[in-house]
VOPAGU-2260 file (C-alpha; in pm, 1 decimal, decimal comma):
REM VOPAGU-2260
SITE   aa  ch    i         X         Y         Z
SITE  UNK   A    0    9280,6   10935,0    8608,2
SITE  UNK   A    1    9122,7   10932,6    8960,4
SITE  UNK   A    2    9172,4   11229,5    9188,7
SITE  UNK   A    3    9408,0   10998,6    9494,2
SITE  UNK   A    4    9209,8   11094,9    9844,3
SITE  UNK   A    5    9560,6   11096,8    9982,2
SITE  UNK   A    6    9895,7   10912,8    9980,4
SITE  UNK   A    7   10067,3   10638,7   10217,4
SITE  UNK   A    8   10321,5   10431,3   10238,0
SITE  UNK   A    9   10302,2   10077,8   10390,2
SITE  UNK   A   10   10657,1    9925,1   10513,4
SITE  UNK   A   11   10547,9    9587,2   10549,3
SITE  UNK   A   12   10267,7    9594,2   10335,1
SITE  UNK   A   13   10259,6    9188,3   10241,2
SITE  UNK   A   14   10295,4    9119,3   10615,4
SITE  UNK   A   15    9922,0    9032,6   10778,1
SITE  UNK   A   16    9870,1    9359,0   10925,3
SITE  UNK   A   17   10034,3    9546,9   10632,2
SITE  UNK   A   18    9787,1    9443,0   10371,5
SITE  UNK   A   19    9491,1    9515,1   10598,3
SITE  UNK   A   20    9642,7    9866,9   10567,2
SITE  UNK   A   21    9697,4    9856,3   10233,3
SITE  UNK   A   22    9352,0    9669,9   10199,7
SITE  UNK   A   23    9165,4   10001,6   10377,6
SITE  UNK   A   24    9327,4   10268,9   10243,9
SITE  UNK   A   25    9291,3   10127,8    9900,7
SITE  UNK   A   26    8923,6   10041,8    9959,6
SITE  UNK   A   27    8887,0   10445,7   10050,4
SITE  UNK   A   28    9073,9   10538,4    9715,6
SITE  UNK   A   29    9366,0   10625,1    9832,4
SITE  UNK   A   30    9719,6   10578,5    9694,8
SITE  UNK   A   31    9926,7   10309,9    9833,1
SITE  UNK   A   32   10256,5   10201,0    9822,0
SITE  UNK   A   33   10391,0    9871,1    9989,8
SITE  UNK   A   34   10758,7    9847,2   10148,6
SITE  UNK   A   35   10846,9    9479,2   10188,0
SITE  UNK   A   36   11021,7    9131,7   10068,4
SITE  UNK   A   37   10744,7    9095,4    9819,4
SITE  UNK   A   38   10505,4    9269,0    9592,1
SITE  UNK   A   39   10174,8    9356,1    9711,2
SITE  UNK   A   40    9966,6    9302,3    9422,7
SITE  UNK   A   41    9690,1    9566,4    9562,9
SITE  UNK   A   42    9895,9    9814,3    9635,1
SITE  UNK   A   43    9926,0   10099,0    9337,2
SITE  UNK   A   44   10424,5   10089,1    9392,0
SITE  UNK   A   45   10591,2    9865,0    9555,0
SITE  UNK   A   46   10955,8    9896,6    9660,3
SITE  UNK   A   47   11130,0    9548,9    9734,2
SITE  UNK   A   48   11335,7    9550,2   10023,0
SITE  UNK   A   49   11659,3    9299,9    9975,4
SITE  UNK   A   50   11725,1    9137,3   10260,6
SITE  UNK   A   51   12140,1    9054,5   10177,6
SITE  UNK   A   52   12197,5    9442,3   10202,1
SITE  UNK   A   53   12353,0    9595,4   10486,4
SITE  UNK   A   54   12174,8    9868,2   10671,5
SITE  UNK   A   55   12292,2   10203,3   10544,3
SITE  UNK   A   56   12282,1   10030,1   10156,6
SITE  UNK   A   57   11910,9    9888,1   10231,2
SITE  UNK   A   58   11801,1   10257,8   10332,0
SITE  UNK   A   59   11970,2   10425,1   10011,0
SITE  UNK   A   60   11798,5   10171,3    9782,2
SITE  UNK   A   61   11461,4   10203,2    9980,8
SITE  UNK   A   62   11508,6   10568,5    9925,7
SITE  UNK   A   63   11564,0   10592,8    9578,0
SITE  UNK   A   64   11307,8   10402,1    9530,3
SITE  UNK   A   65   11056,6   10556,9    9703,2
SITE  UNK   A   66   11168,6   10876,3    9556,2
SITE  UNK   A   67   11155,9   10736,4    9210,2
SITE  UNK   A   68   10791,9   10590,1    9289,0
SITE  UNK   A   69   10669,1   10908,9    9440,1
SITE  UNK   A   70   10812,8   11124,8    9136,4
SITE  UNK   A   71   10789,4   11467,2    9351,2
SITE  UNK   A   72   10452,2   11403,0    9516,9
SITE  UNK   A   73   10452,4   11401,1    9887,2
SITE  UNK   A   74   10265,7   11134,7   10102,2
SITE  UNK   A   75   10050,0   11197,1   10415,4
SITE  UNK   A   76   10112,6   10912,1   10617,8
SITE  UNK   A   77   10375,5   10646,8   10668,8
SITE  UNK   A   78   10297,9   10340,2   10866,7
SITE  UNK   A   79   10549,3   10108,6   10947,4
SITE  UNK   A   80   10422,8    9766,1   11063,4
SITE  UNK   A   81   10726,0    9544,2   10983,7
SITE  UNK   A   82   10825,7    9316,9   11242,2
SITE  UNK   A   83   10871,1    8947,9   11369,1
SITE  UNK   A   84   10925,0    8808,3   11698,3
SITE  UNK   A   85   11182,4    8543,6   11814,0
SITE  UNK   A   86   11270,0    8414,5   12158,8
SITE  UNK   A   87   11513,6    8318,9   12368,3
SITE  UNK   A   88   11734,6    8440,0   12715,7
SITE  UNK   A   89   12082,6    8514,8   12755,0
SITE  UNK   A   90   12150,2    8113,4   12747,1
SITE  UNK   A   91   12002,7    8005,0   12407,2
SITE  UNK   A   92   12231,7    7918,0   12154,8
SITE  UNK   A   93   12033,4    8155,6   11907,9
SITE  UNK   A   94   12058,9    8465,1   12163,1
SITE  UNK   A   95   12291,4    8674,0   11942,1
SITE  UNK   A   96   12119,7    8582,8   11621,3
SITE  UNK   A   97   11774,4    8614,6   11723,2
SITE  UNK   A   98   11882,4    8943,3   11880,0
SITE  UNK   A   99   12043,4    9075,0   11549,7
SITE  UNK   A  100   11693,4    8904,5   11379,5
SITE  UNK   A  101   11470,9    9134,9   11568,7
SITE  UNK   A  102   11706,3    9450,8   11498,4
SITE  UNK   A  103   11730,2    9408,1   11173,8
SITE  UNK   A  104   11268,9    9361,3   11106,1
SITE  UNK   A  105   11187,2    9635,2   11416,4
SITE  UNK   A  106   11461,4    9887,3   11434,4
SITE  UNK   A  107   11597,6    9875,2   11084,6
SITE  UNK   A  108   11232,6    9908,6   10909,9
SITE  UNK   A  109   11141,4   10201,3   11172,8
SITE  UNK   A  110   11493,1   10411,9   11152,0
SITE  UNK   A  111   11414,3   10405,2   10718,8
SITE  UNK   A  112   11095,0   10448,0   10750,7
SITE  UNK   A  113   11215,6   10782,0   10989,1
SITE  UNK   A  114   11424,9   10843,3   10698,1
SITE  UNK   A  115   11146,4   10828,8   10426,8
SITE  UNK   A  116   10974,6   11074,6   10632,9
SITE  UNK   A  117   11201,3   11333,6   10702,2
SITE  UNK   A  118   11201,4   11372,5   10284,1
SITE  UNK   A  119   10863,1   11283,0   10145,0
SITE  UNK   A  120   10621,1   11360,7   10440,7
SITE  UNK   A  121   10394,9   11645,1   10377,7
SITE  UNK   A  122   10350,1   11879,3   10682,4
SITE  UNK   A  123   10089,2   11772,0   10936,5
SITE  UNK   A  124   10160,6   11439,9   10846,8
SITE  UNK   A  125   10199,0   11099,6   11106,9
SITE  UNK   A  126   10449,4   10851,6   11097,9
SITE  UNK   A  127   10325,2   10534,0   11282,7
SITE  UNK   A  128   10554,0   10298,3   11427,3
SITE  UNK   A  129   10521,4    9960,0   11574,1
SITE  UNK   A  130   10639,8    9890,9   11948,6
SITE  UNK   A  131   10471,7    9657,2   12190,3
SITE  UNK   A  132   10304,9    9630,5   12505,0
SITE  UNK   A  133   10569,5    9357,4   12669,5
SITE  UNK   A  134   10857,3    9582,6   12592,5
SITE  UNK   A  135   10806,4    9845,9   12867,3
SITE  UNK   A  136   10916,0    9607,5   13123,9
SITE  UNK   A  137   11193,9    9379,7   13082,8
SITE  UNK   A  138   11147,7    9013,2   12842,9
SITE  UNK   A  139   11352,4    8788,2   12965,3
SITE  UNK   A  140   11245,6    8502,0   12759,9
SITE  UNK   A  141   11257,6    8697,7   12415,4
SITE  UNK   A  142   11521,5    8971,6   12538,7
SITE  UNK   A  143   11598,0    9044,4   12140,0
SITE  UNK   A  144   11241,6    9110,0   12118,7
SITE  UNK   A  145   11203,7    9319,3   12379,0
SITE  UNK   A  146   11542,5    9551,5   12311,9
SITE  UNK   A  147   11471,5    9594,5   11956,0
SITE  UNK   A  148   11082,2    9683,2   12022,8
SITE  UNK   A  149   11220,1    9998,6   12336,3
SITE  UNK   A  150   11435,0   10096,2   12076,7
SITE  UNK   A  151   11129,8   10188,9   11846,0
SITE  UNK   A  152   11001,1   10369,2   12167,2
SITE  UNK   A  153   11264,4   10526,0   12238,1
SITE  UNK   A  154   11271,6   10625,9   11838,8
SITE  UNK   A  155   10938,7   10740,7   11889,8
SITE  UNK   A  156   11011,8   10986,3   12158,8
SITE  UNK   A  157   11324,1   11173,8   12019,6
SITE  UNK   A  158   11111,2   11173,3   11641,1
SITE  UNK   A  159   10808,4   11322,4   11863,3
SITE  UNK   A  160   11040,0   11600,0   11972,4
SITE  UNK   A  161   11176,9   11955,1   11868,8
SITE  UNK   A  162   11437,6   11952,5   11568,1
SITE  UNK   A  163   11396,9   11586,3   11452,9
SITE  UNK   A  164   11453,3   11643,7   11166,9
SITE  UNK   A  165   11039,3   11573,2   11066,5
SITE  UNK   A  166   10846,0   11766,4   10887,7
SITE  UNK   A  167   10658,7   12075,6   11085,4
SITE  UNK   A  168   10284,1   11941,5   11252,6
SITE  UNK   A  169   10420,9   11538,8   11190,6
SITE  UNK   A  170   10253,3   11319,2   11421,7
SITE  UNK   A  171   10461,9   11030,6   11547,4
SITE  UNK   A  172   10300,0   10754,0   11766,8
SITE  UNK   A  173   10393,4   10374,3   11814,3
SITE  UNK   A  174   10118,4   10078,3   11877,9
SITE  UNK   A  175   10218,4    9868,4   12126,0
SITE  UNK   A  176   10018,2    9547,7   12078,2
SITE  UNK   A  177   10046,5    9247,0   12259,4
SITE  UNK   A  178    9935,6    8938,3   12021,1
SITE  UNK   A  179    9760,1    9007,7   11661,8
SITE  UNK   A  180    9473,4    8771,1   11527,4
SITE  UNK   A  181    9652,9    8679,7   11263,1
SITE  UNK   A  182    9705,7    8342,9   11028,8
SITE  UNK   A  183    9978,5    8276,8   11125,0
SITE  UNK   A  184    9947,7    8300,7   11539,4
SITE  UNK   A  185    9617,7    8180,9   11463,7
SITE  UNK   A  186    9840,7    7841,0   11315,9
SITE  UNK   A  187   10128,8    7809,2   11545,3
SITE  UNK   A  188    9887,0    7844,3   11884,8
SITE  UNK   A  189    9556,2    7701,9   11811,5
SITE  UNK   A  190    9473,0    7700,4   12191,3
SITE  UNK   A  191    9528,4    8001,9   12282,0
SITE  UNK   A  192    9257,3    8235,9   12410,3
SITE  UNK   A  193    9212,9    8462,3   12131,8
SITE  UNK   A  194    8979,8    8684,6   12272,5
SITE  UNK   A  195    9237,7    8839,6   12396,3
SITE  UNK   A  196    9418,7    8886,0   12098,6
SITE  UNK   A  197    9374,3    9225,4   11891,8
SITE  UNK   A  198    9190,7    9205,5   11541,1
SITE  UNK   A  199    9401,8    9368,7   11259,8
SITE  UNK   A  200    9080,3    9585,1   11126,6
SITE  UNK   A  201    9064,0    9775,5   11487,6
SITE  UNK   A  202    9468,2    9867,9   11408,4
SITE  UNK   A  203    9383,9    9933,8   11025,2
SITE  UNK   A  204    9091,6   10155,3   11149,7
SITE  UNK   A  205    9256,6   10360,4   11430,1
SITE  UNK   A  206    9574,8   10463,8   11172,4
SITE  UNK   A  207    9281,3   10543,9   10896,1
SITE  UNK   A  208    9144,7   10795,6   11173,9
SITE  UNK   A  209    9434,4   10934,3   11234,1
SITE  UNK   A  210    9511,3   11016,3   10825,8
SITE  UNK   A  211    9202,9   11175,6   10898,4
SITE  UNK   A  212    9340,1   11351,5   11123,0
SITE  UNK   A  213    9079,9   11240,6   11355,2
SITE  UNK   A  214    9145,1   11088,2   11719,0
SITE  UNK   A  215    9521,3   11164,7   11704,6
SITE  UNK   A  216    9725,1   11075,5   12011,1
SITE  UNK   A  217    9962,3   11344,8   12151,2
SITE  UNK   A  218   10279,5   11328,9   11929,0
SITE  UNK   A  219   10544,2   11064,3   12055,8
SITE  UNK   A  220   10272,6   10846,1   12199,0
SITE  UNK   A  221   10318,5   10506,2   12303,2
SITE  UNK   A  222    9991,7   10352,1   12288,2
SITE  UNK   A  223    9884,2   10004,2   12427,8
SITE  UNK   A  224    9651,3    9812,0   12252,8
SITE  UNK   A  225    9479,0    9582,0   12515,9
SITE  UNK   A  226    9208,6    9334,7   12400,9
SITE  UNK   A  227    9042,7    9178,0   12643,5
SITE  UNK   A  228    8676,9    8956,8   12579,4
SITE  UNK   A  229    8708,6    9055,5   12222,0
SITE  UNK   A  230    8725,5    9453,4   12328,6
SITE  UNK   A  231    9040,0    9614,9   12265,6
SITE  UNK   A  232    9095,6    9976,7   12419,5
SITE  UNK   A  233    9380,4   10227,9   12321,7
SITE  UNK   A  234    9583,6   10308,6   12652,4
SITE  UNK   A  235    9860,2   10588,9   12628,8
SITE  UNK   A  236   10172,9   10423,1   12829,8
């Protein structure tokens, strides 16, 4: 058996910018697990998440299945990239639903993957969370969007502080990215300017630094991911 570099966890590891994760860690012989809908065939456990659960049920099954998968071994990073995004204002027929949509990929994902970490992170290790760039002013034409995504800020913040309940030395910092190159975005706006759009490696790279515990942000960091003529630059909000 290989001697693992390290340990992480992936929630949302079949997502686009999940299995670049998983893709870079694994590539640097590293243990991964995957959080999600569906298996990721690359990474080395996957725990399925079931959608028809209700919150506090879906984080007691994630749990014991992470703690079943881990089998006493401790992991040094957890990076939670789950997410969607849905639109609408106050007058869409879909408000409400969206709304509860959003809550249940951003908030839900980032409060259990909280969770995971207060019990399996080692010391010194980071929790990274997804926010975005759009939600630090209001979004009134994808409000559920924009309240679910400053509630993973405001996560952030109270995980970043004293008595969290986080292991001693975590680091906890959220991306805030405005569009990813992905497929899919790629698909559903083919004119868009995508030099302005942020490529998944530069995300997959900056967390791998940071399990390196190189280039780490100041705990509770929200940082904006701005990409501009193909460039994208790291800006602490």
């Amino acid at each position: 058996m290989a001697v693992e570099a390290g340990r992480v966890f992936v929630y949302g590891g079949k997502g686009a910018l999940g299995s670049a994760c998983v893709s870079l860690f694994k590539s640097n012989k590293w243990w991964v697990g995957s959080i999600d809908m569906k298996s990721n065939e690359e990474a080395d456990g996957n725990v399925i998440v079931k959608s028809d659960q209700s919150w506090t049920e879906q984080q007691e099954d994630i749990l014991a299945q992470v703690t079943k998968i881990l089998n006493g071994n401790k992991v040094d990073g957890i990076i939670c990239v789950a997410g969607g995004w849905a639109g609408g204002n106050a007058a869409n027929k879909d408000f409400t639903k969206n709304s509860d949509l959003m809550w249940k990929q951003s908030v839900w994902s980032s409060v259990i993957a909280a969770s995971i970490a207060s019990q399996h992170l080692k010391e010194g290790g980071f929790l990274s969370l997804t926010g975005a760039k759009a939600a630090l002013e209001g979004t009134p034409g994808m409000i559920g969007y924009g309240m679910a995504k400053a509630a993973v800020h405001q996560l952030t913040k109270s995980l970043a502080a004293e008595e969290s309940g986080l292991p001693s030395g975590s680091l906890v910092a959220s991306i805030l990215p405005v569009t990813l190159d992905t497929p899919m975005n790629r698909k559903w706006m083919p004119k868009a300017d995508t030099s302005t759009w942020t490529p998944l490696e530069f995300i997959s790279n900056l967390i791998w630094k940071w399990a390196q515990k190189e280039e780490r942000p100041a705990n509770g960091s929200l940082l904006q991911l701005v990409t501009k003529d193909n460039k994208t630059e790291v800006i602490p909000a």
